[in-house]
C-alpha positions in Angstrom: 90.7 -19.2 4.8 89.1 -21.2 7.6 90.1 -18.1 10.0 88.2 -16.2 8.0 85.4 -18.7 7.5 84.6 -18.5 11.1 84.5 -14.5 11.5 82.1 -14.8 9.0 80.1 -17.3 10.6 79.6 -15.0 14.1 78.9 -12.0 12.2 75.9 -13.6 10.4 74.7 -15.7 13.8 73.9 -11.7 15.1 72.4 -11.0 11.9 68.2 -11.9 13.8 69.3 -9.9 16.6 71.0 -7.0 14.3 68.8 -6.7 12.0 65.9 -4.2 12.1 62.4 -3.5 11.3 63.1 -1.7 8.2 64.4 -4.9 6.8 61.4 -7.2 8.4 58.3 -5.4 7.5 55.7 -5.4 4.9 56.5 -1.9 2.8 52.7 -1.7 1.7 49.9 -0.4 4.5 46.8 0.0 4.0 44.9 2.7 5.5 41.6 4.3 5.8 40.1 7.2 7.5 38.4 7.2 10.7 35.2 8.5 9.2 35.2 5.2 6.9 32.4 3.2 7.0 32.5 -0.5 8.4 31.1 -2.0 5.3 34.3 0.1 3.4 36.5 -0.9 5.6 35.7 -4.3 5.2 35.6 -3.8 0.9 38.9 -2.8 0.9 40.3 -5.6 3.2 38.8 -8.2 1.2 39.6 -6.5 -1.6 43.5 -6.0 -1.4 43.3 -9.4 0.5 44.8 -7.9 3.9 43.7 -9.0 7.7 44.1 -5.4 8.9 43.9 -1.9 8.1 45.6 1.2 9.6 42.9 4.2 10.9 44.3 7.9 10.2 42.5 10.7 11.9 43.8 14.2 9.9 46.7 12.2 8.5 48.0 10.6 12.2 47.5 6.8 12.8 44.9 6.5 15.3 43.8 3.3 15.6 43.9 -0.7 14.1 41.0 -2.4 12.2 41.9 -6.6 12.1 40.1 -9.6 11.6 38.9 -9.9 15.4 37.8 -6.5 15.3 35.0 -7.2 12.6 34.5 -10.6 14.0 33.5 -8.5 17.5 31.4 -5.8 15.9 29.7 -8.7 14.1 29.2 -10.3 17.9 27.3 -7.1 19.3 24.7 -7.7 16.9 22.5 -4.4 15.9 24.2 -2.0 13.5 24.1 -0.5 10.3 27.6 -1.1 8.4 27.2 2.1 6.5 26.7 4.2 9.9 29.3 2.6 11.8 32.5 4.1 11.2 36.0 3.1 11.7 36.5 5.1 14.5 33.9 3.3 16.3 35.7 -0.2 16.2 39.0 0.5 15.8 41.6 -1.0 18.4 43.6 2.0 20.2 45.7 3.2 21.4 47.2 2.2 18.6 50.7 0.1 19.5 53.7 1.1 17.2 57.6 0.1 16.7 60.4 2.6 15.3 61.6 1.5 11.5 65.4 1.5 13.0 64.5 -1.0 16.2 65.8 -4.3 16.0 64.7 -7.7 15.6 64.8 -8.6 19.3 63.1 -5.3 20.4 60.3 -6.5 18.3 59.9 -9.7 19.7 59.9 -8.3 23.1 57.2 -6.0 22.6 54.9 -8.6 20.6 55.3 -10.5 23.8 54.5 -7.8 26.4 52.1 -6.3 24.9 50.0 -10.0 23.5 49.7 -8.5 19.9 50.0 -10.0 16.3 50.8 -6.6 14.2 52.4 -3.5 14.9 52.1 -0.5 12.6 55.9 0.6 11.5 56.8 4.4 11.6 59.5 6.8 11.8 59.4 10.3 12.0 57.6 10.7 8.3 55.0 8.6 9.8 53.9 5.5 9.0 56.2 3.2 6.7 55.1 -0.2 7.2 53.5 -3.1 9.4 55.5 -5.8 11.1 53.5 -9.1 12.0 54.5 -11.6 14.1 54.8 -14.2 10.5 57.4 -11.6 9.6 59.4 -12.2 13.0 59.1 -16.3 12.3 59.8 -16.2 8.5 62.7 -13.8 9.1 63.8 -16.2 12.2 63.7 -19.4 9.5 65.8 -17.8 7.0 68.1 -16.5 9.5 68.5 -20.4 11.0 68.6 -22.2 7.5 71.5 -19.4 7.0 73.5 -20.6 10.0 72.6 -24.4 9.3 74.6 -23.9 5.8 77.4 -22.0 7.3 77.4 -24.7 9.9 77.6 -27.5 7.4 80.8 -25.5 5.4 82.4 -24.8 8.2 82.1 -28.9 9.1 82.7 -29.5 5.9 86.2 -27.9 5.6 87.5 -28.7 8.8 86.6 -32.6 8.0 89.3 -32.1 4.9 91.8 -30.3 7.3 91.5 -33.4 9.6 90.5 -31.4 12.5 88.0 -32.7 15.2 85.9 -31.5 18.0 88.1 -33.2 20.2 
């Protein structure tokens, strides 16, 4: 049993760096068109309580709309939000991770490329949005898994009598 125990133990310790995007990310995206209007674009963020949206041009991601990129529109001063469209704003080129890429790979590429969110696709397109919270949440339950494993594991071999030692 305690063999056993511990087999178990290493499998789930890989389980952050084994597991992949597909079962990290947030399944719902929201998109608009690159001919959207700022003032729409900003509706539908408020209103489906998001801090970015996804630009398609014919159907194709194109671009990202976030917080910062209002917040820098709002900056230049000057414009008419129901003449500026998404296209005009949008951050591109638009930075993307594979579905099937792991859990480290995604952590690497947040780092080099100094991002918060990456768009999610695979070869149907789009399928989700992967944010750095979902990288730290996923990273939390995957340590309060290996502290309980941990504390079994210490547990049982107190009541076999065995020691570090």
């Amino acid at each position: 049993m305690f063999k056993r125990s511990c087999q178990f133990s290493n499998m789930n310790s890989n389980n952050q760096k084994n597991a992949t995007i597909a079962d990290i990310m947030h399944k719902h995206v929201i998109t608009v068109k690159s001919t959207t209007t700022a003032q729409l674009c900003a509706k539908k963020m408020t209103k489906e309580r998001v801090g970015c949206i996804i630009v398609l041009d014919n159907k194709e991601p194109v671009g990202i709309i976030t917080e910062r990129g209002f917040a820098d529109l709002v900056k230049k001063g000057n414009f008419d939000c129901t003449e500026v469209t998404a296209k005009d704003f949008m951050t591109k080129p638009l930075i993307t991770i594979k579905s099937n890429h792991s859990y480290m790979t995604a952590m690497r590429k947040f780092e080099k490329e100094d991002i918060k969110r990456m768009p999610v696709v695979d070869d149907t397109g789009i399928v989700g949005l992967l944010t750095l919270r979902n990288l730290v949440t996923h990273s939390k339950k995957s340590m309060n898994k290996l502290r309980r494993e941990n504390n079994l594991l210490n547990r049982m071999s107190e009541q076999r009598g065995m020691t570090l030692e």
